[in-house]
C-alpha positions in Angstrom: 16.4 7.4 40.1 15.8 7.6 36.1 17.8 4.5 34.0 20.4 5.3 32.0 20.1 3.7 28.5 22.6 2.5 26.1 21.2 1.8 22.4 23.1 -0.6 20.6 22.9 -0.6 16.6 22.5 2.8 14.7 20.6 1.4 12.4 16.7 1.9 10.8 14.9 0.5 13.5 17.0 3.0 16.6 17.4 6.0 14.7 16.1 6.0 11.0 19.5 5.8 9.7 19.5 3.2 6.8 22.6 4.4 4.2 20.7 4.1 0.8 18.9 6.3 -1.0 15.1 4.9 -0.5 15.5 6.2 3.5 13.6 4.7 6.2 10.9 2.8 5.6 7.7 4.9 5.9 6.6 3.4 9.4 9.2 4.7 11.2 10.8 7.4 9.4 12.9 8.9 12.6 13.5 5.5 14.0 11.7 3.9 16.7 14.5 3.7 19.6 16.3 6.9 20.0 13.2 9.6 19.5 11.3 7.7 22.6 14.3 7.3 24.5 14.9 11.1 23.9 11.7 11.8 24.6 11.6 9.8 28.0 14.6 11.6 28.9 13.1 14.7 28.7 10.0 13.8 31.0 12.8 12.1 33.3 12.1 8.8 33.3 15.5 7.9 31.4 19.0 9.3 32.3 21.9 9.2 30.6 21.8 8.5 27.0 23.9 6.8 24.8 25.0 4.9 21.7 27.6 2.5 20.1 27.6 0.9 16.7 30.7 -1.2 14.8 31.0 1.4 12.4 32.5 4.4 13.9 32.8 6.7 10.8 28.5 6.8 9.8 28.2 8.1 13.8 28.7 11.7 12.5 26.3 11.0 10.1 23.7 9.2 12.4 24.2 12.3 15.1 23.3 14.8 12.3 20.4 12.7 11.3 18.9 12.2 14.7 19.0 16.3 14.7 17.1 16.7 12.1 14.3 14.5 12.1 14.2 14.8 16.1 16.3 17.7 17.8 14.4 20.3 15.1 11.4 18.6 14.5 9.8 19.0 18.0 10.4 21.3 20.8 13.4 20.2 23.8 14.0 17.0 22.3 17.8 17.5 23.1 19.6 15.2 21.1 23.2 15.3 22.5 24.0 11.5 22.9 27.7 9.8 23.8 28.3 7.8 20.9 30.9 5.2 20.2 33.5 4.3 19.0 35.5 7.6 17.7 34.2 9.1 14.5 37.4 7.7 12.8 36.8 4.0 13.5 36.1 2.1 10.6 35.0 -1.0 12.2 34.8 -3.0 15.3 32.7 -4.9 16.1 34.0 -4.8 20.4 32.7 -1.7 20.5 30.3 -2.5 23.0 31.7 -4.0 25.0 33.7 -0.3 25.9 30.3 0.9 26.0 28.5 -1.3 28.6 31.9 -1.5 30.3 31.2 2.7 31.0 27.6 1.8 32.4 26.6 1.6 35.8 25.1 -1.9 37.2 21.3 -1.5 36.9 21.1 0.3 33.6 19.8 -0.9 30.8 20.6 -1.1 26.7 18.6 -1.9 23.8 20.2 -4.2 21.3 18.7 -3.9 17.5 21.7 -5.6 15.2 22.2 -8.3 13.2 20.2 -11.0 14.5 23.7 -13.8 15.6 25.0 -11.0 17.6 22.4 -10.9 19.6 23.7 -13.5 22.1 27.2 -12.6 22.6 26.6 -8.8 23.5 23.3 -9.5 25.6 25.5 -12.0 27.8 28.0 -9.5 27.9 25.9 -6.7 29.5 24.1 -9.2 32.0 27.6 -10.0 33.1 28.1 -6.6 33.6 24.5 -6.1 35.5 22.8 -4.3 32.4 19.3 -5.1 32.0 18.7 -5.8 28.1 16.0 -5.2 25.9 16.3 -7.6 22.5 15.2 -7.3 19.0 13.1 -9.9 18.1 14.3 -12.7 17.6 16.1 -12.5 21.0 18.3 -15.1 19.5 18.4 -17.8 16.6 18.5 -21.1 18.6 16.9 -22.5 21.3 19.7 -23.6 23.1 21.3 -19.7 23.3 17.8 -18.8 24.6 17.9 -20.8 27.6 21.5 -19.4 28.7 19.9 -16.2 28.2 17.6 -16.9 30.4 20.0 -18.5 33.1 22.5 -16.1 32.9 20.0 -13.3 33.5 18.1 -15.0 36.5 21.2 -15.7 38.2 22.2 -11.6 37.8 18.9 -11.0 38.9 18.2 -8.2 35.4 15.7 -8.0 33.2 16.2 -9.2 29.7 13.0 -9.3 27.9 12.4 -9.2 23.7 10.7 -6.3 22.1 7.5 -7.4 20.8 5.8 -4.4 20.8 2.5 -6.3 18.9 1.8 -7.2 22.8 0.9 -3.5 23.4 -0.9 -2.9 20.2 -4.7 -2.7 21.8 -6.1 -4.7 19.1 -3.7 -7.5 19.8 -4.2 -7.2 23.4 -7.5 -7.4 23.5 -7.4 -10.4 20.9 -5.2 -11.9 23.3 -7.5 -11.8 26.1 -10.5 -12.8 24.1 -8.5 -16.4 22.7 -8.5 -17.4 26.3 -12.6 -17.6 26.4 -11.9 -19.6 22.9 -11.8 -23.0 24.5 -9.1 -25.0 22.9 -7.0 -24.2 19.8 -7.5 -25.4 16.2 -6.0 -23.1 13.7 -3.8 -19.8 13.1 -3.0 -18.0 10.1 -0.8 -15.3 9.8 1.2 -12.9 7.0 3.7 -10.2 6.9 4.8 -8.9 3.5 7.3 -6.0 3.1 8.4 -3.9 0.2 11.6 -4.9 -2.1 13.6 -1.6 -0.9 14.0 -4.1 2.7 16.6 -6.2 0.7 18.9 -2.8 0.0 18.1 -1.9 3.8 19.0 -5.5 5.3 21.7 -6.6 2.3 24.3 -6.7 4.7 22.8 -9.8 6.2 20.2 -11.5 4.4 20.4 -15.0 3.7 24.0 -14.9 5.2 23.4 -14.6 9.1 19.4 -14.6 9.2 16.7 -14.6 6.9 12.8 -12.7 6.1 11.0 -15.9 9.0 13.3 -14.8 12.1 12.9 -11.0 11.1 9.1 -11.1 10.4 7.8 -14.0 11.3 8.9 -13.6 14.5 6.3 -10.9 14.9 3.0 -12.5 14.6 4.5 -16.0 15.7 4.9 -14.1 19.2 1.6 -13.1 19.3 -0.1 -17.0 18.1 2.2 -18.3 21.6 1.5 -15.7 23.9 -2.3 -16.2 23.2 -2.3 -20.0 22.9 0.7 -20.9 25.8 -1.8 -21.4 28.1 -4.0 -24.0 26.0 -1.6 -26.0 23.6 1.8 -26.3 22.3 4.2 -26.3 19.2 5.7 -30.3 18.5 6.2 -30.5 15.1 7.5 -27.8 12.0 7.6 -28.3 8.2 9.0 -25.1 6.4 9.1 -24.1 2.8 10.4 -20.9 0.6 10.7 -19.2 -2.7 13.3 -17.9 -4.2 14.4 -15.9 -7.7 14.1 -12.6 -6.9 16.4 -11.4 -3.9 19.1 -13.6 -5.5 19.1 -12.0 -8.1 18.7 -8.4 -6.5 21.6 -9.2 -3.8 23.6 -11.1 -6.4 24.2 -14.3 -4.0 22.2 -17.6 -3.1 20.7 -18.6 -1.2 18.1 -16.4 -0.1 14.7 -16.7 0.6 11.8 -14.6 -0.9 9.2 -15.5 0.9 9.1 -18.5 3.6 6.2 -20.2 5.1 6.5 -22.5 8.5 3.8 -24.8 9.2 3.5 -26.1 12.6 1.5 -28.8 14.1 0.1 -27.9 18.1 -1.2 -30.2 20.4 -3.8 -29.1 22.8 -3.1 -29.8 26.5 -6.5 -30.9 28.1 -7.3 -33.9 25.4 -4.3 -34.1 23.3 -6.5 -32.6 20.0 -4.5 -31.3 17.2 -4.2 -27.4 15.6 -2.5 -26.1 12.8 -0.6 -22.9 12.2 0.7 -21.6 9.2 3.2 -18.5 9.2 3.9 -16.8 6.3 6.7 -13.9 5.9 8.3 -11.9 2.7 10.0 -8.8 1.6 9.8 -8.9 -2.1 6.7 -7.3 -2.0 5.9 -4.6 -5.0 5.0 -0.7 -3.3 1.6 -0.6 -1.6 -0.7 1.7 0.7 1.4 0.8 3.5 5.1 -0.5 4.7 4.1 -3.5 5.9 0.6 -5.7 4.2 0.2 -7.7 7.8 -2.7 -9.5 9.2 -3.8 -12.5 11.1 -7.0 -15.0 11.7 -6.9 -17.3 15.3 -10.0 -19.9 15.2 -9.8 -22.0 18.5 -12.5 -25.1 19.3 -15.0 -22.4 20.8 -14.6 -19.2 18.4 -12.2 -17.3 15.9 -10.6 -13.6 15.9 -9.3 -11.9 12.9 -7.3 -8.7 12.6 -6.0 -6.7 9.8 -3.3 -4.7 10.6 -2.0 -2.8 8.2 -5.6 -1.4 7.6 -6.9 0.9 10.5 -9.7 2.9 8.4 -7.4 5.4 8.4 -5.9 6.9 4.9 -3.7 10.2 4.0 -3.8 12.0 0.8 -1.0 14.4 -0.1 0.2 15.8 -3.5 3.6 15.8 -2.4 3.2 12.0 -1.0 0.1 10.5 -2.7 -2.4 8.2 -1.0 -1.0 5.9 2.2 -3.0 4.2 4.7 -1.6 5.0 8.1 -0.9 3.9 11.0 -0.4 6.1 14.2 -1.3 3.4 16.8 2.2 2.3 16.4 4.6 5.5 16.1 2.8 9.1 15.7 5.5 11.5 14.6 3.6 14.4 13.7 3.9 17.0 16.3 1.3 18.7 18.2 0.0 22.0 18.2 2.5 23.6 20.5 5.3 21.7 18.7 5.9 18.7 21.3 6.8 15.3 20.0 3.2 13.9 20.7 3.5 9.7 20.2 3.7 8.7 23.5 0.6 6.7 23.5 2.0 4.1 20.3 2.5 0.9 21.1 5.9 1.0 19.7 6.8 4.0 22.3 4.9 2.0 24.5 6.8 -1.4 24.4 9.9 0.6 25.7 8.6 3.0 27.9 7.2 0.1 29.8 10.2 -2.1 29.9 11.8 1.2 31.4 9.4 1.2 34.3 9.8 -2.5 34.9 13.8 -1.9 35.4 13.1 1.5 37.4 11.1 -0.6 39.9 13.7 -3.6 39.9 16.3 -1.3 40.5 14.3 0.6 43.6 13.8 -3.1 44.7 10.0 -2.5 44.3 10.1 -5.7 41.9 11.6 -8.5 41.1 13.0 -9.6 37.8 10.8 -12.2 38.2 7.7 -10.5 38.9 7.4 -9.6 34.8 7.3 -13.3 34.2 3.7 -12.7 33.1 3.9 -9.3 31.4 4.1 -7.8 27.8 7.4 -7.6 28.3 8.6 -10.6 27.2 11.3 -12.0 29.6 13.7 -14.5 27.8 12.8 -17.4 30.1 8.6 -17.6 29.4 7.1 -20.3 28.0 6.0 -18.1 25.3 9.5 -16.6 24.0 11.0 -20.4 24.6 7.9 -21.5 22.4 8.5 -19.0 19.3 12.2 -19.3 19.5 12.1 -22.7 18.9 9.2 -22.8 16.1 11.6 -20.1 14.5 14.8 -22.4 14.6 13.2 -25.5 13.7 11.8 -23.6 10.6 15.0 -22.7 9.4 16.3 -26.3 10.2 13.8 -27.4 7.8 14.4 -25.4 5.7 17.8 -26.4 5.3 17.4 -30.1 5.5 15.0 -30.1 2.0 11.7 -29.0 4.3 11.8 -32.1 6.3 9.8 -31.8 9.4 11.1 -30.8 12.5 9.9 -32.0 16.2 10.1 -29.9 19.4 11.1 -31.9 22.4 9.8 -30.8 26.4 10.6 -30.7 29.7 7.5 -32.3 30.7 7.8 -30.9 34.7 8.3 -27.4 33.5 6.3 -27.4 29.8 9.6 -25.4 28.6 11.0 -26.7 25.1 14.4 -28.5 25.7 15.4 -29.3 22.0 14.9 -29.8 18.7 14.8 -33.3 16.7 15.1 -34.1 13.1 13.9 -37.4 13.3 11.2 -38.1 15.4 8.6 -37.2 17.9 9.5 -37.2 21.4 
């Protein structure tokens, strides 16, 4: 029987809806969530749709927007969607709660808002039985993550973290070639985005989370899903810049640009490796959205990987030169007219976590079956790993960049805790 899907947050990433006059950043231009879930619905493999945000009032606007760039872009992409709350509700922020309340036990709902909510409505809805799909970061502290991850095994649902990098076949195959790269020694990676992300994001930046958990979070997922196996994260130094997003947003402190530095330790003969992670939005306009690449060098080989630059570039006198992407979200149409990006690795990412809950539902799996899977579940060693390089970076951070050491479980290799002071 098809899922039925609640989308929480009406915002860039769901349905392209942003509220200033740049628009949606040119990656995902209709939103990533709602046109996949639409399209999924119409080749049956979601049910019921729907949608709740805190602000009531921009729903009208976000329904009309969805039409356009979906429901008369492509052929039977109905876009008629329950939304909540009412049209005349300024702002509250329980809204979803009513929302998952109307949701029967074994559906599932996306949540893409403001990084600290993600905790308090995900333990909602696995209360309720809803299996939850996360923005990354699933959540800013370690210590939330774990009761994620209990809550959700004792309810026996999914809840998993959208990295859709894992289905990105460059990535994957990276992935797969680091484990033939004997043991690690060093990992670089940077994400820069354009200065237009500060309008997009002002409502939170440098107040509830900062540019590390929103992009670093990306290509930090990637460095411990390839290296869990061989080494782990112990110890974090992080540093930023600042003097222009201050100055855009008119408060301090924010961040420009911050860089986490993290010491691993190899498992077999205790040899160290360095990462460093690098993440910005002040970025000037370029070819692309997001500049974004990475280099992995282990004991035995190395792996590098430029993604933002596919050898593949558009010319337009309407929309001038851009390098493009459409491994990720295709949203030109096909010949007949037909939405025609079901083979991106953003689509990807959520039609598979889809299919995982279909089967869990049908009893064909096991929550715990996807322990091992792009998916992402909560409770793996890798999400536990890059929640807590991301929370000891920001601890850092705010203690004057003084380093940061990541405690273990040393029967279950899981991350326990975080410690200013010394190793463990």
């Amino acid at each position: 029987m098809p899922v039925n899907v609640l989308m929480i947050g009406a915002g860039e990433y769901t349905t392209g809806y942003v509220g200033h006059a740049a628009g949606a950043a040119s990656d995902k231009p209709a939103g990533v969530i709602a046109i996949s879930m639409i399209d999924l619905r119409r080749r049956g493999l979601v049910g019921d749709l729907s949608m709740v945000d805190a602000v009531g009032t921009r729903m009208p606007i976000v329904r009309e927007l969805m039409q356009k760039k979906i429901g008369n872009a492509y052929k039977e992409m109905n876009c008629d969607i329950k939304t909540f709350p009412a049209d005349d509700v300024e702002f509250d922020t329980k809204a979803y709660q009513t929302a998952i309340k109307e949701l029967p036990k074994g559906s599932m709902c996306t949540i893409f808002t403001p990084d600290n909510t993600h905790f308090e409505i995900a333990e909602f809805a696995i209360e309720n039985g809803i299996h939850v799909l996360l923005a990354k970061p699933a959540v800013k502290t370690l210590a939330d993550l774990h009761k994620l991850a209990e809550k959700a095994a004792k309810a026996g649902v999914l809840c998993g973290v959208e990295y859709h990098k894992r289905f990105d076949p460059i990535y994957a195959d990276a992935k797969d070639r680091i484990r033939g790269m004997g043991g690690f020694s060093y990992y670089n990676a940077t994400m820069t985005q354009g200065k237009q992300q500060l309008d997009t994001f002002a409502g939170w930046a440098g107040k509830s989370s900062d540019i590390s958990y929103y992009l670093n979070s990306h290509h930090i997922d990637f460095h411990c899903w390839s290296a869990a196996h061989t080494a782990k994260p112990v110890r974090v130094v992080a540093m930023g810049a600042t003097g222009v997003a201050e100055k855009k947003l008119g408060r301090a402190p924010i961040e420009d640009t911050i860089t986490i530095m993290t010491q691993w330790k190899n498992y077999e003969d205790g040899s160290l490796g360095t990462a460093v992670y690098t993440a910005s939005w002040i970025a000037p306009k370029a070819d692309c959205h997001t500049q974004q690449y990475f280099h992995y060098m282990g004991q035995e080989g190395e792996v590098r990987a430029d993604q933002a630059h596919r050898g593949y570039n558009n010319s337009h006198d309407a929309t001038g030169y851009a390098t493009l992407n459409p491994l990720y979200m295709k949203y030109t149409p096909d010949a007949q007219g037909y939405f025609a990006g079901q083979q991106g690795y953003g689509y990807r990412s959520l039609e598979e976590f889809v299919s995982a809950v279909t089967k869990i539902n049908s009893g064909e799996r096991k929550a715990s079956d996807y322990d091992q899977s792009q998916v992402a579940p909560v409770g793996t060693k890798a999400v536990m790993f890059g929640t807590a390089i991301l929370e000891a970076g920001r601890r850092s951070l705010d203690n004057a960049g003084a380093p940061v050491f990541i405690e273990y479980n040393e029967e279950t290799g899981i991350p326990t805790a975080l410690n200013l002071s010394s190793a463990n």
